[in-house]
FIKOLZA-1660 file (N, C-alpha, C; in steps of 0.1 Angstrom, whole numbers, plus 5000, padded with zeros to 4 digits):
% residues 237
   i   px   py   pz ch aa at
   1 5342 5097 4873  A  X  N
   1 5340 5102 4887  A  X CA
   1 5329 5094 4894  A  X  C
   2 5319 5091 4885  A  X  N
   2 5304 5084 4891  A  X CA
   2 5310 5068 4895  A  X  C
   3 5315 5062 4883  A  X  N
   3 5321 5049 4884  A  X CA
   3 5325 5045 4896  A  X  C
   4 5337 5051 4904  A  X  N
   4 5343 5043 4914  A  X CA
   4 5336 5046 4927  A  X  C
   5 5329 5057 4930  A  X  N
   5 5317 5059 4939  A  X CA
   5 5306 5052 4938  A  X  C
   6 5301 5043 4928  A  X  N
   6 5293 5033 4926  A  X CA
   6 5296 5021 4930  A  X  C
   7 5307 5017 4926  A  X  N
   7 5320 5003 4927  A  X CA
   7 5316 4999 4943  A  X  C
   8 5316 5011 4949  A  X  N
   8 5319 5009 4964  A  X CA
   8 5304 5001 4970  A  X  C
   9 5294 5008 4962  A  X  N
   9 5277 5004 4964  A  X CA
   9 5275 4992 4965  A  X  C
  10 5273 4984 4982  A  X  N
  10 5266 4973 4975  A  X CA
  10 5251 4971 4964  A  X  C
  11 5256 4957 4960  A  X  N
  11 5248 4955 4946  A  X CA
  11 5230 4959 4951  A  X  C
  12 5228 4954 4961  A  X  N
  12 5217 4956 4965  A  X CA
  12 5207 4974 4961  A  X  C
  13 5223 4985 4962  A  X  N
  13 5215 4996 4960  A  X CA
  13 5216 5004 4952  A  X  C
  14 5231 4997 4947  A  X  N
  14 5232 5003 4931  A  X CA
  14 5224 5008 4921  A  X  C
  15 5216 5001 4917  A  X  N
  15 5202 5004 4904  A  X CA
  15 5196 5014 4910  A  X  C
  16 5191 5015 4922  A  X  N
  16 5187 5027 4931  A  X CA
  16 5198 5040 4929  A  X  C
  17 5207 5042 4931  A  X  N
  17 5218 5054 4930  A  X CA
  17 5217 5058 4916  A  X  C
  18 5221 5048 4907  A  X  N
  18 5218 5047 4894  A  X CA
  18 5209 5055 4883  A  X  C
  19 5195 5052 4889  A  X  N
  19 5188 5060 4885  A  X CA
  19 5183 5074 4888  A  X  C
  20 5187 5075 4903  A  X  N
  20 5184 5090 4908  A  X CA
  20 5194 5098 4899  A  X  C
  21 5210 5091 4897  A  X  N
  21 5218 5098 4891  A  X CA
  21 5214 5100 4870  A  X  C
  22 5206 5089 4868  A  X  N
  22 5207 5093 4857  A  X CA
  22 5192 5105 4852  A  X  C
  23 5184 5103 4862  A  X  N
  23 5174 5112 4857  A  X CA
  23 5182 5130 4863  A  X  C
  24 5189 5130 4875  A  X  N
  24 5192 5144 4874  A  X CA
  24 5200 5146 4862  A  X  C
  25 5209 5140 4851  A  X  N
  25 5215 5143 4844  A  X CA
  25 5204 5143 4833  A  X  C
  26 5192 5137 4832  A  X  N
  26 5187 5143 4822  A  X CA
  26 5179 5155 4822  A  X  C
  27 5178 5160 4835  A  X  N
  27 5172 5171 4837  A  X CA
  27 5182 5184 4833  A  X  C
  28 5195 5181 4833  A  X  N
  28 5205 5190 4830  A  X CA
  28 5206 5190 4817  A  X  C
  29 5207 5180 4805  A  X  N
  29 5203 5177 4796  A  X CA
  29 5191 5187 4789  A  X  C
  30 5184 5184 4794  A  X  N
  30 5174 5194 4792  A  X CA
  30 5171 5212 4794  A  X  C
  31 5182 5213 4806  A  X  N
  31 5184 5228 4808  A  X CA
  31 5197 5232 4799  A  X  C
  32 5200 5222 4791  A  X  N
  32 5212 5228 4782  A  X CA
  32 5223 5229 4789  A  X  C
  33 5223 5225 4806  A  X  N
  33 5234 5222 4811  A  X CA
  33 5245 5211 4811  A  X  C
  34 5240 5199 4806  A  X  N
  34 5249 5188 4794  A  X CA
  34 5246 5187 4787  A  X  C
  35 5255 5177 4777  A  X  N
  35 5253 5177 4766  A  X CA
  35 5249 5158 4763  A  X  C
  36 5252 5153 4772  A  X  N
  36 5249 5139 4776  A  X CA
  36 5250 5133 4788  A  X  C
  37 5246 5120 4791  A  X  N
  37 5243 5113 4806  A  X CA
  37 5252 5103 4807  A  X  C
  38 5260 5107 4819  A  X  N
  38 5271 5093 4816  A  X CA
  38 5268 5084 4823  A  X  C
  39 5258 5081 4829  A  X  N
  39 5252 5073 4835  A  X CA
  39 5246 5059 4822  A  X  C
  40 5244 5065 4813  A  X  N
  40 5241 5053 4800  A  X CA
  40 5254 5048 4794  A  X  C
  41 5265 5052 4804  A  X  N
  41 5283 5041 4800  A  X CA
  41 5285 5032 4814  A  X  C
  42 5272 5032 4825  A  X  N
  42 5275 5022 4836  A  X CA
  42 5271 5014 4835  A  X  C
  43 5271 5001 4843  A  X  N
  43 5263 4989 4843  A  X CA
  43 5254 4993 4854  A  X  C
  44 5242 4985 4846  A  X  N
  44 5232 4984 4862  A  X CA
  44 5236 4966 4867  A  X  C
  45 5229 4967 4876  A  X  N
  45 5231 4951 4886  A  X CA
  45 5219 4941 4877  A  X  C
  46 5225 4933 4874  A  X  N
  46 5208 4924 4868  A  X CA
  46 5204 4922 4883  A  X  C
  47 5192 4923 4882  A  X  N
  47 5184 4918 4895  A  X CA
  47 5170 4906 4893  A  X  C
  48 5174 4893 4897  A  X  N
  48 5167 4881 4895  A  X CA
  48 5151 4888 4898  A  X  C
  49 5137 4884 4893  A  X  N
  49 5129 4890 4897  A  X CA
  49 5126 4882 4908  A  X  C
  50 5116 4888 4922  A  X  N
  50 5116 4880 4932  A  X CA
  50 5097 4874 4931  A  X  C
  51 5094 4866 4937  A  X  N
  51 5081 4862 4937  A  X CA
  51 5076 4874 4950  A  X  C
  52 5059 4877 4946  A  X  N
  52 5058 4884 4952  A  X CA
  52 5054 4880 4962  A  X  C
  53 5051 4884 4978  A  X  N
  53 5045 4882 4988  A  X CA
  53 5033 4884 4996  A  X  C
  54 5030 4878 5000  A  X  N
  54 5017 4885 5007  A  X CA
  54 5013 4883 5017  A  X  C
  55 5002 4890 5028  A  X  N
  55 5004 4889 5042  A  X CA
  55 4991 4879 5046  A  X  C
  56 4994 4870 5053  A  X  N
  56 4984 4856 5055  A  X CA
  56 4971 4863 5062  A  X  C
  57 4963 4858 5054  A  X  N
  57 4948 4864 5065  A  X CA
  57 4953 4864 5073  A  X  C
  58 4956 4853 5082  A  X  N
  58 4953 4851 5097  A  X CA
  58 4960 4865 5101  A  X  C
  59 4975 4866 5095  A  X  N
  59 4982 4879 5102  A  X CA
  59 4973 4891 5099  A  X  C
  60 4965 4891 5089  A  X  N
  60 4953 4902 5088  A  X CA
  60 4944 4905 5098  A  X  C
  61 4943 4896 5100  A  X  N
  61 4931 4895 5110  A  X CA
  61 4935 4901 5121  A  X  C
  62 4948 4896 5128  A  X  N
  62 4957 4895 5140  A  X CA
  62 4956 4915 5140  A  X  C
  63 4962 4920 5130  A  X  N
  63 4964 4935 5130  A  X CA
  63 4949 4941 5131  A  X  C
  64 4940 4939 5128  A  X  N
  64 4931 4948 5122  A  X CA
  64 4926 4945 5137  A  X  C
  65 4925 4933 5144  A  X  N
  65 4919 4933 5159  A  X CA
  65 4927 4940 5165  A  X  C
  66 4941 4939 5169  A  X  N
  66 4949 4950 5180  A  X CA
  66 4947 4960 5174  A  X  C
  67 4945 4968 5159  A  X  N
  67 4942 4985 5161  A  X CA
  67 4929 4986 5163  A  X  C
  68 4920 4976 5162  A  X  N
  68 4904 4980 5170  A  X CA
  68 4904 4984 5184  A  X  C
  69 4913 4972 5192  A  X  N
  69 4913 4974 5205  A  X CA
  69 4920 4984 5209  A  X  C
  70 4931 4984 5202  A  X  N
  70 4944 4992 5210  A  X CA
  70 4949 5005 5206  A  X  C
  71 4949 5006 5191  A  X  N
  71 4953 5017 5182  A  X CA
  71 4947 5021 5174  A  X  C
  72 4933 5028 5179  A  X  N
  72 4920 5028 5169  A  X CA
  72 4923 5037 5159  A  X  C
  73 4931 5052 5158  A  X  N
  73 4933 5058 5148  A  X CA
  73 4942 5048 5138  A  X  C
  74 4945 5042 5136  A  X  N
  74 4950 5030 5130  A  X CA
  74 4944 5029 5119  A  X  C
  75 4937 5021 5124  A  X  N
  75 4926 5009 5118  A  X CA
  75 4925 5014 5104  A  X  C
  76 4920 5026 5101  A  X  N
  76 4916 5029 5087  A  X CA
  76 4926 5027 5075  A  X  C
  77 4939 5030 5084  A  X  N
  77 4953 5029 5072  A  X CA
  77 4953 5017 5068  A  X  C
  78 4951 5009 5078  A  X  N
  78 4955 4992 5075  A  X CA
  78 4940 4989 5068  A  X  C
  79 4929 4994 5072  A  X  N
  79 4916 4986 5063  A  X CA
  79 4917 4989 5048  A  X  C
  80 4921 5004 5046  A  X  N
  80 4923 5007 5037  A  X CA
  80 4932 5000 5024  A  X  C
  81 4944 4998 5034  A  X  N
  81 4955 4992 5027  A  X CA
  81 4946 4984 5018  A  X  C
  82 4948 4970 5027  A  X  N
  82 4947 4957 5027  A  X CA
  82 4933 4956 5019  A  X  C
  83 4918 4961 5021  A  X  N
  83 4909 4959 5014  A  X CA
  83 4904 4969 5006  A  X  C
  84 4911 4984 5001  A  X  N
  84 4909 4987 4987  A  X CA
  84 4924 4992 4980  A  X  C
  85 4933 4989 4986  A  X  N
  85 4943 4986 4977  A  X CA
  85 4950 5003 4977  A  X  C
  86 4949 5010 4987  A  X  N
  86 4951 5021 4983  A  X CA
  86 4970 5023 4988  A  X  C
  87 4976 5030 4981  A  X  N
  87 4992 5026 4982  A  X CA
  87 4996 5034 4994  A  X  C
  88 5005 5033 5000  A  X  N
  88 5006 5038 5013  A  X CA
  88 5010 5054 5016  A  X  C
  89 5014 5060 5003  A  X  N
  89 5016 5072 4998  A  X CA
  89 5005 5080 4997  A  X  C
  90 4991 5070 4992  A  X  N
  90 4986 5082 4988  A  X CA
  90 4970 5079 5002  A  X  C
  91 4972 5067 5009  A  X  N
  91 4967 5070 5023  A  X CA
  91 4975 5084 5031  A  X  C
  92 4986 5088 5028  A  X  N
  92 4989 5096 5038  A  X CA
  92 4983 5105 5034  A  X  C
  93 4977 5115 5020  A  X  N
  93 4973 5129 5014  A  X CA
  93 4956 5126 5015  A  X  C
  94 4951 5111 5018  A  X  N
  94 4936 5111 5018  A  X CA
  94 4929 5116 5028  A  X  C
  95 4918 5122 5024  A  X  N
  95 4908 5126 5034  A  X CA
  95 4893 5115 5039  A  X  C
  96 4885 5118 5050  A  X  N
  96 4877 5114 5053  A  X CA
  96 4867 5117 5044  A  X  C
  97 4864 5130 5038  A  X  N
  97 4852 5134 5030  A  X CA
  97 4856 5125 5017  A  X  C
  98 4866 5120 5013  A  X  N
  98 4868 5111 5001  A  X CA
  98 4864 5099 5004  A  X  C
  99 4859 5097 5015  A  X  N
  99 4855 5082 5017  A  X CA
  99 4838 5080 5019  A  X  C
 100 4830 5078 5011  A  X  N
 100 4815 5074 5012  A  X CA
 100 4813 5061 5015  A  X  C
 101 4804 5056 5030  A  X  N
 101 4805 5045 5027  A  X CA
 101 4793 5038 5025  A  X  C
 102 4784 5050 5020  A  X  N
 102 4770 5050 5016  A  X CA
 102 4770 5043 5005  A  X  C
 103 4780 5050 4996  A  X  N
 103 4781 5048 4979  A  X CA
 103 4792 5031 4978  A  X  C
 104 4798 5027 4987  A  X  N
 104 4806 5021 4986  A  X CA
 104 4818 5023 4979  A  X  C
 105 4824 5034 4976  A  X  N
 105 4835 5040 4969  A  X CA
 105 4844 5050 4974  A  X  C
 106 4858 5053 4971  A  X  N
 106 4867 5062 4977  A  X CA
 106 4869 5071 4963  A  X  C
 107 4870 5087 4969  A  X  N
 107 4875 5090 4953  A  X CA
 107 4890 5099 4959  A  X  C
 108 4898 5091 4951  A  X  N
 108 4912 5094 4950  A  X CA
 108 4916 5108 4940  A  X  C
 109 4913 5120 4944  A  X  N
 109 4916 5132 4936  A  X CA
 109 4927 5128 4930  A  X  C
 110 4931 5138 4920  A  X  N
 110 4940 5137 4913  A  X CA
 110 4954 5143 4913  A  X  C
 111 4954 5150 4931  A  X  N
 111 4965 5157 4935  A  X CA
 111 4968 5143 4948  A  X  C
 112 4959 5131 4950  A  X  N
 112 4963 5121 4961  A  X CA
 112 4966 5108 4952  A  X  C
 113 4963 5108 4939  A  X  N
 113 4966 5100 4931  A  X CA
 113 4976 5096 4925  A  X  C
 114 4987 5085 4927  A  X  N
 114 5000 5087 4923  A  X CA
 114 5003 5085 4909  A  X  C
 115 4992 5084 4905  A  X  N
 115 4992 5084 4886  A  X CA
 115 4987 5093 4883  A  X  C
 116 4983 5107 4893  A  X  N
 116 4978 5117 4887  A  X CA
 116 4968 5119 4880  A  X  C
 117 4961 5108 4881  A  X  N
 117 4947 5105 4871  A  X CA
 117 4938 5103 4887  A  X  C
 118 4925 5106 4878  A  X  N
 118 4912 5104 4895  A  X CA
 118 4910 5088 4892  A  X  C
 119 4907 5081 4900  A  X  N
 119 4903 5067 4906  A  X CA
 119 4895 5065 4918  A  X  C
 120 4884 5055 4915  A  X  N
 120 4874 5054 4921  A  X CA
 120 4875 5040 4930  A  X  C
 121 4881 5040 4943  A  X  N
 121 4882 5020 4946  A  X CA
 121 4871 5018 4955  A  X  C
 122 4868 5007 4949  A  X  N
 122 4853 5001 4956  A  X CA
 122 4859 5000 4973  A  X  C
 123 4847 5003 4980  A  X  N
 123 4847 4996 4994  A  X CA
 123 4838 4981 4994  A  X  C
 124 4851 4969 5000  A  X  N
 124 4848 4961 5000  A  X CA
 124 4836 4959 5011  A  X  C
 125 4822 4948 5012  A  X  N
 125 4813 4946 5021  A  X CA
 125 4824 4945 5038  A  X  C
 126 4832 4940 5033  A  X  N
 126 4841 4936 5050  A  X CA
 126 4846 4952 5053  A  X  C
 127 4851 4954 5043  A  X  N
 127 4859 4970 5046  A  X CA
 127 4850 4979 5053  A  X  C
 128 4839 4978 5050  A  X  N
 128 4828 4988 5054  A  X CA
 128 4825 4981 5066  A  X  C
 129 4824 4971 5069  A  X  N
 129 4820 4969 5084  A  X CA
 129 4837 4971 5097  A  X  C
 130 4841 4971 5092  A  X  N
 130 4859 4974 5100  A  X CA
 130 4853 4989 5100  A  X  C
 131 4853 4997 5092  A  X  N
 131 4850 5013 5092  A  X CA
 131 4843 5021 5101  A  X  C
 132 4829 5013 5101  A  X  N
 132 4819 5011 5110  A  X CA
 132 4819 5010 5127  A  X  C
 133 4830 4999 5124  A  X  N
 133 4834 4992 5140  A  X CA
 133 4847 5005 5143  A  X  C
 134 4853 5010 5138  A  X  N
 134 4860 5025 5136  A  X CA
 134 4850 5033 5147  A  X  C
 135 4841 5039 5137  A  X  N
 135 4830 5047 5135  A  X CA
 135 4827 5043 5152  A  X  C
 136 4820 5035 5156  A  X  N
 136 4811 5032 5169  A  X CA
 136 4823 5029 5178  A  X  C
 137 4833 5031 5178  A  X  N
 137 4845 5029 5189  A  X CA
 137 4846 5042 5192  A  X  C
 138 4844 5054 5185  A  X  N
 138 4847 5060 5186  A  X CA
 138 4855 5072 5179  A  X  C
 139 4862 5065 5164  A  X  N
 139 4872 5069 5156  A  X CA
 139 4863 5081 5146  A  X  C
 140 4874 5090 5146  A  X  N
 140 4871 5104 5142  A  X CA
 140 4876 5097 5124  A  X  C
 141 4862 5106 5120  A  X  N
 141 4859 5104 5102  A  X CA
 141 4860 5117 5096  A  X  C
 142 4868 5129 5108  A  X  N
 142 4867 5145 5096  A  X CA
 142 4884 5143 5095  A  X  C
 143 4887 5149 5086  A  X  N
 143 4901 5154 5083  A  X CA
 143 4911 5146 5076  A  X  C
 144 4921 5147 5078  A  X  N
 144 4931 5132 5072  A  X CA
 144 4928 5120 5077  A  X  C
 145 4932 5107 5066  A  X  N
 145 4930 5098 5077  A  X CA
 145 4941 5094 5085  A  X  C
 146 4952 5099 5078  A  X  N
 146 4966 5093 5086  A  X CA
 146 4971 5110 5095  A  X  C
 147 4972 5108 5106  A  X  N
 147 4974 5122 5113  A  X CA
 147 4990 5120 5115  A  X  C
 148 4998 5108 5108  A  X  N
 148 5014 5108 5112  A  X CA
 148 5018 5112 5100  A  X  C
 149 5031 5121 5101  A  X  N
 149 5037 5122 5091  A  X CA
 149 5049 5109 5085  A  X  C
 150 5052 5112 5076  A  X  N
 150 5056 5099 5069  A  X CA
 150 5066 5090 5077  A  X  C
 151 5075 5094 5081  A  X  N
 151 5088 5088 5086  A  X CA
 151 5080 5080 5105  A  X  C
 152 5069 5090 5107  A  X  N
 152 5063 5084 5122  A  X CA
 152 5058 5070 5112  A  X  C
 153 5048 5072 5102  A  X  N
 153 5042 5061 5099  A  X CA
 153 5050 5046 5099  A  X  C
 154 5058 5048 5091  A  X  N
 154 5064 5036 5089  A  X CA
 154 5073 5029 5104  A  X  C
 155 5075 5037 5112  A  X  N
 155 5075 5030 5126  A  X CA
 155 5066 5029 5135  A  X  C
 156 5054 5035 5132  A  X  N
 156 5045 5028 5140  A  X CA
 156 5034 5012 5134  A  X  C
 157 5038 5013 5122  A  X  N
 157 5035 5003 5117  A  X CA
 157 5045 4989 5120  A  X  C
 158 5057 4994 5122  A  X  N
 158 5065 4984 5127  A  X CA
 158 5063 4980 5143  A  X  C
 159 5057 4993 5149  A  X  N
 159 5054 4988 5164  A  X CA
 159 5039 4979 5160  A  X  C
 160 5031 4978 5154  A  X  N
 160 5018 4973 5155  A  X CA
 160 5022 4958 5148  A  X  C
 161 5031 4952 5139  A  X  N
 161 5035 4941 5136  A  X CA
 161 5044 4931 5144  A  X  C
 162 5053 4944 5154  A  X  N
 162 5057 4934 5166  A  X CA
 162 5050 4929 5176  A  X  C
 163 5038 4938 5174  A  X  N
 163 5030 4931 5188  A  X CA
 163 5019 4926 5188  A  X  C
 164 5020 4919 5172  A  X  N
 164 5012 4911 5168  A  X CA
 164 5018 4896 5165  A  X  C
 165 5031 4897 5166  A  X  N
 165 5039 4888 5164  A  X CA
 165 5047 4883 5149  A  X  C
 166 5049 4892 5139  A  X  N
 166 5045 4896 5126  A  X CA
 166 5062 4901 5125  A  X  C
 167 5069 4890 5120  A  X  N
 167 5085 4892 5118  A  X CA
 167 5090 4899 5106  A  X  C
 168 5085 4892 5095  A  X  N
 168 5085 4895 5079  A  X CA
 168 5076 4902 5072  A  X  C
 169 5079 4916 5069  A  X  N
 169 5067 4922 5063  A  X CA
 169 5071 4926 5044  A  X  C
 170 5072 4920 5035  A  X  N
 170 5075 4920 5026  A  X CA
 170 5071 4939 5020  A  X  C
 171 5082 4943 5012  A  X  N
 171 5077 4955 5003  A  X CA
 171 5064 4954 4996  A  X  C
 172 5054 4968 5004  A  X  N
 172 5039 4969 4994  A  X CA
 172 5036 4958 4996  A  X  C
 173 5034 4954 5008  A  X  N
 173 5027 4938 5013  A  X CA
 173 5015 4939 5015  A  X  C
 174 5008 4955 5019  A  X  N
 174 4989 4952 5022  A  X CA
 174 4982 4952 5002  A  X  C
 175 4992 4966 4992  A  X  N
 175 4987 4963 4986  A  X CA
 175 4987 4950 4977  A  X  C
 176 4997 4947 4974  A  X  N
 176 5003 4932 4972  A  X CA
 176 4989 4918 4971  A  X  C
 177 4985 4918 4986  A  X  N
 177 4980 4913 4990  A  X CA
 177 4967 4914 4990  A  X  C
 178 4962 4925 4984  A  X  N
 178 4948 4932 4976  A  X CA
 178 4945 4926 4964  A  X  C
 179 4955 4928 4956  A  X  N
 179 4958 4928 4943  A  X CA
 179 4955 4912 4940  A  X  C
 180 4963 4903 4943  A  X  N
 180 4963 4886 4949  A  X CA
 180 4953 4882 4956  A  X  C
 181 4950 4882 4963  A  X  N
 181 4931 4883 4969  A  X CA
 181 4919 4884 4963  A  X  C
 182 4920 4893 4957  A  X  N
 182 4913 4900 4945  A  X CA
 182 4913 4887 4934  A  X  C
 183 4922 4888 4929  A  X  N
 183 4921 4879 4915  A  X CA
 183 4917 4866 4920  A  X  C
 184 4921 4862 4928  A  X  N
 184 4923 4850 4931  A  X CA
 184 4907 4845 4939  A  X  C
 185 4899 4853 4943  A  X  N
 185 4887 4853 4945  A  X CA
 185 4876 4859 4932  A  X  C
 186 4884 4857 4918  A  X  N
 186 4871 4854 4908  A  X CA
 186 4870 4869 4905  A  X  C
 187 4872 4884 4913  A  X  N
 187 4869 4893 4911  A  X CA
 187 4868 4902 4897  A  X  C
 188 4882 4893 4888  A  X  N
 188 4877 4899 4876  A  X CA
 188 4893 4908 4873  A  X  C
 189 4905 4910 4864  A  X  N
 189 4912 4915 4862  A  X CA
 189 4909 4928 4855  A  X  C
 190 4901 4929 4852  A  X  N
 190 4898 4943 4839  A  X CA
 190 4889 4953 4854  A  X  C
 191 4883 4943 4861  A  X  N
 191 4883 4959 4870  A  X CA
 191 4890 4962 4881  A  X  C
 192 4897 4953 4881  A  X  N
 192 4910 4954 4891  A  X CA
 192 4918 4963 4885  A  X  C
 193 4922 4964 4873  A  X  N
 193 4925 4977 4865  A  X CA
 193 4927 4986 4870  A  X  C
 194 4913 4992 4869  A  X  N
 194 4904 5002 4871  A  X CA
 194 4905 5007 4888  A  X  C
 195 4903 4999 4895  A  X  N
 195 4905 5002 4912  A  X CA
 195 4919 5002 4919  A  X  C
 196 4927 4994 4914  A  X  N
 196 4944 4996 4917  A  X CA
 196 4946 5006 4909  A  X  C
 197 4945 5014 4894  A  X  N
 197 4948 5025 4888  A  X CA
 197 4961 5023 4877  A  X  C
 198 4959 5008 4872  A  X  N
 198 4969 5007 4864  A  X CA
 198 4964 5001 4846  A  X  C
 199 4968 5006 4838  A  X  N
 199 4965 5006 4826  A  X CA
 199 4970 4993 4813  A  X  C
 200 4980 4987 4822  A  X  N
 200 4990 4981 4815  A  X CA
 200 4984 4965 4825  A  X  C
 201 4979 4953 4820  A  X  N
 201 4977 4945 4825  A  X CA
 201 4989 4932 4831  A  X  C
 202 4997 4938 4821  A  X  N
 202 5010 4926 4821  A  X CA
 202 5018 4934 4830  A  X  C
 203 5018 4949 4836  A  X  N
 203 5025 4949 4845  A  X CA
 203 5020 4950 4858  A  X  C
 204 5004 4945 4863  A  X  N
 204 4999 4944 4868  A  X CA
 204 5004 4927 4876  A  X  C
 205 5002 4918 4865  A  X  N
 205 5005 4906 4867  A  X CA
 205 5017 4908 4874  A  X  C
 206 5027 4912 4864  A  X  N
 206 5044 4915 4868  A  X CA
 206 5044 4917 4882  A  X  C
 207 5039 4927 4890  A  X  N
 207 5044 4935 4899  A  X CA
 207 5034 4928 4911  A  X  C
 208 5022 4924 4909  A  X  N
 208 5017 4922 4921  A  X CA
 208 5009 4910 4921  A  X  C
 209 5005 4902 4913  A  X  N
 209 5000 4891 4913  A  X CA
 209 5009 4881 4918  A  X  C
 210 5000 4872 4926  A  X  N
 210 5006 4859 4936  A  X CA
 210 4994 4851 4936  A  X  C
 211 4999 4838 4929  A  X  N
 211 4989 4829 4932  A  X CA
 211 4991 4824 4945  A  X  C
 212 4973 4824 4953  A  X  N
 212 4971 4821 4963  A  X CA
 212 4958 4810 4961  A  X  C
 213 4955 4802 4969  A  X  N
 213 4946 4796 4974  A  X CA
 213 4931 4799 4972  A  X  C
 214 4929 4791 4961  A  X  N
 214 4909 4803 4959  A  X CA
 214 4902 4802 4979  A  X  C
 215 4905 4789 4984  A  X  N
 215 4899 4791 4998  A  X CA
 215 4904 4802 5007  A  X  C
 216 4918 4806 5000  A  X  N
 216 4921 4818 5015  A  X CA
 216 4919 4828 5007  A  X  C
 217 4917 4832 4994  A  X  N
 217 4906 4842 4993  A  X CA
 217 4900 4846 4996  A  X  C
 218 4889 4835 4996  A  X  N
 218 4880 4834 5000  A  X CA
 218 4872 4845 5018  A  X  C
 219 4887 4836 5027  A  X  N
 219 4886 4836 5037  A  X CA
 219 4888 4856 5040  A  X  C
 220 4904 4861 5032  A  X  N
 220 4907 4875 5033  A  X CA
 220 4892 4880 5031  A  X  C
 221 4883 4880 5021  A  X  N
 221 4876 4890 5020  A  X CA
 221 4864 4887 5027  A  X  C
 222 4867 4877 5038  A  X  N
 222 4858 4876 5049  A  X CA
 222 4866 4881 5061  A  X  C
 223 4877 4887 5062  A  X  N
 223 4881 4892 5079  A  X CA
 223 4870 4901 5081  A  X  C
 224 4865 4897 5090  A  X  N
 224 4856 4912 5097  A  X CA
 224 4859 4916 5112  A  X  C
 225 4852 4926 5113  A  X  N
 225 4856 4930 5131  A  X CA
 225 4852 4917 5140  A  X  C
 226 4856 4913 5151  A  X  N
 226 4847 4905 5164  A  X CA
 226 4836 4907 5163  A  X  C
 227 4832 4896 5164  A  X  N
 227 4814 4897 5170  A  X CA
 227 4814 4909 5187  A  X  C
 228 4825 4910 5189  A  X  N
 228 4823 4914 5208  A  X CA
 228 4830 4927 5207  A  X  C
 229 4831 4933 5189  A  X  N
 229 4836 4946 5189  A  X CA
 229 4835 4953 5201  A  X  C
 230 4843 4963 5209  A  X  N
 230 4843 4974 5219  A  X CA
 230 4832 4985 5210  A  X  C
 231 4822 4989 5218  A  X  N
 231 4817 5004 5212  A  X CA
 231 4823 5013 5216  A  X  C
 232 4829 5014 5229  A  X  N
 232 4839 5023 5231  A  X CA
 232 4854 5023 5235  A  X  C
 233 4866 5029 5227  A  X  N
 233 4880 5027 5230  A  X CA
 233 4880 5035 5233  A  X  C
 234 4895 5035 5247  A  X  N
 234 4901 5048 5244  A  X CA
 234 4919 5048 5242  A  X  C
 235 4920 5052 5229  A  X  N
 235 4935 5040 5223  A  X CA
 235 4942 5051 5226  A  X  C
 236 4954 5045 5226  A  X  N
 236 4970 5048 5235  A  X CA
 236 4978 5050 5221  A  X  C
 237 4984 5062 5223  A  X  N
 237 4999 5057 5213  A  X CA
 237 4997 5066 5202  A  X  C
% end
């Protein structure tokens, strides 16, 4: 029955269908309501692996200026993203009291943590001054940081990349682009570990490492706000 309802899938979403179907069958499995998963007599799609992507300072820079100017409740999702690597899931459950930027650190409870484990990500010296430039614009630091619910997020993120001029935005492209940045400026793999929240180093490599450029490293963990920051916005949208 599952077979020719799959047939139909293009290949692209198959492995996706695939496994939603085979984990509810093992959940039935488990309630004694099968006795096996017929989803382990299908094929999955081989899927070539793709190189990963990342988003070019410059287009960093480009975003982090229009939500200072234009879309200041913004700003923190994307600083966040992009300079401590936090995944875009568990920005939406984060609070402002989790963020010190005294201590230079965010603490990711263990109910916003998508590994379910606590994790501590450094605030980068740039990150903290974007926050700041937040902060004196005006931008409210109590409560959530993301005030949209999930489905608004992901299109308002697509409005702030069109009008920045920003065509191609690759899957998990701010953290992506943390991760690659990071390494690639000397920072050190064993505590990159530790601040992305992953235990396994080779799937660390696997999934998000991109050799880039030690000079545009360099340059990412120098985006800062304008020298001619606004102290006061009053952002639209």
């Amino acid at each position: 029955m599952i077979e020719p309802l799959m047939n139909a899938v293009p290949s692209g979403g198959r492995n996706l269908i695939l496994r939603h179907f085979r984990s509810f069958w093992n959940y039935a499995i488990r309630k004694g309501w099968a006795t096996s998963n017929p989803v382990d007599r299908l094929d999955f799609v081989e899927v070539a692996p793709k190189e990963v992507e990342v988003i070019s300072v410059d287009d960093v820079q480009r975003m982090l200026d229009y939500a200072l100017r234009h879309d200041l409740g913004w700003l923190p999702y994307l600083c966040l993203g992009f300079f401590a690597g936090i995944r875009p899931e568990e920005l939406l459950m984060l609070q402002w009291e989790d963020v010190d930027l005294a201590s230079k650190e965010i603490h990711l409870r263990v109910g916003v943590s998508k590994t379910r484990t606590s994790r501590f990500p450094v605030l980068s010296e740039n990150s903290i001054l974007w926050l700041e430039a937040y902060r004196r614009a005006g931008g409210s630091m109590e409560g959530p940081i993301v005030r949209l619910k999930e489905d608004a997020v992901y299109a308002h993120c697509a409005k702030i990349r069109s009008a920045v001029g920003i065509k191609h935005w690759p899957q998990d492209a701010a953290r992506h682009s943390f991760c690659s940045y990071w390494v690639n400026a000397g920072k050190g793999v064993e505590k990159l570990l530790l601040v992305a929240g992953h235990t396994n180093p080779q799937m660390l490599w696997k999934h998000y490492y991109r050799s880039v450029p030690e000079s545009e490293a360099a340059r990412f963990w120098n985006v800062v706000p304008p020298s001619d920051s606004p102290s006061n916005v009053i952002a639209f949208g």
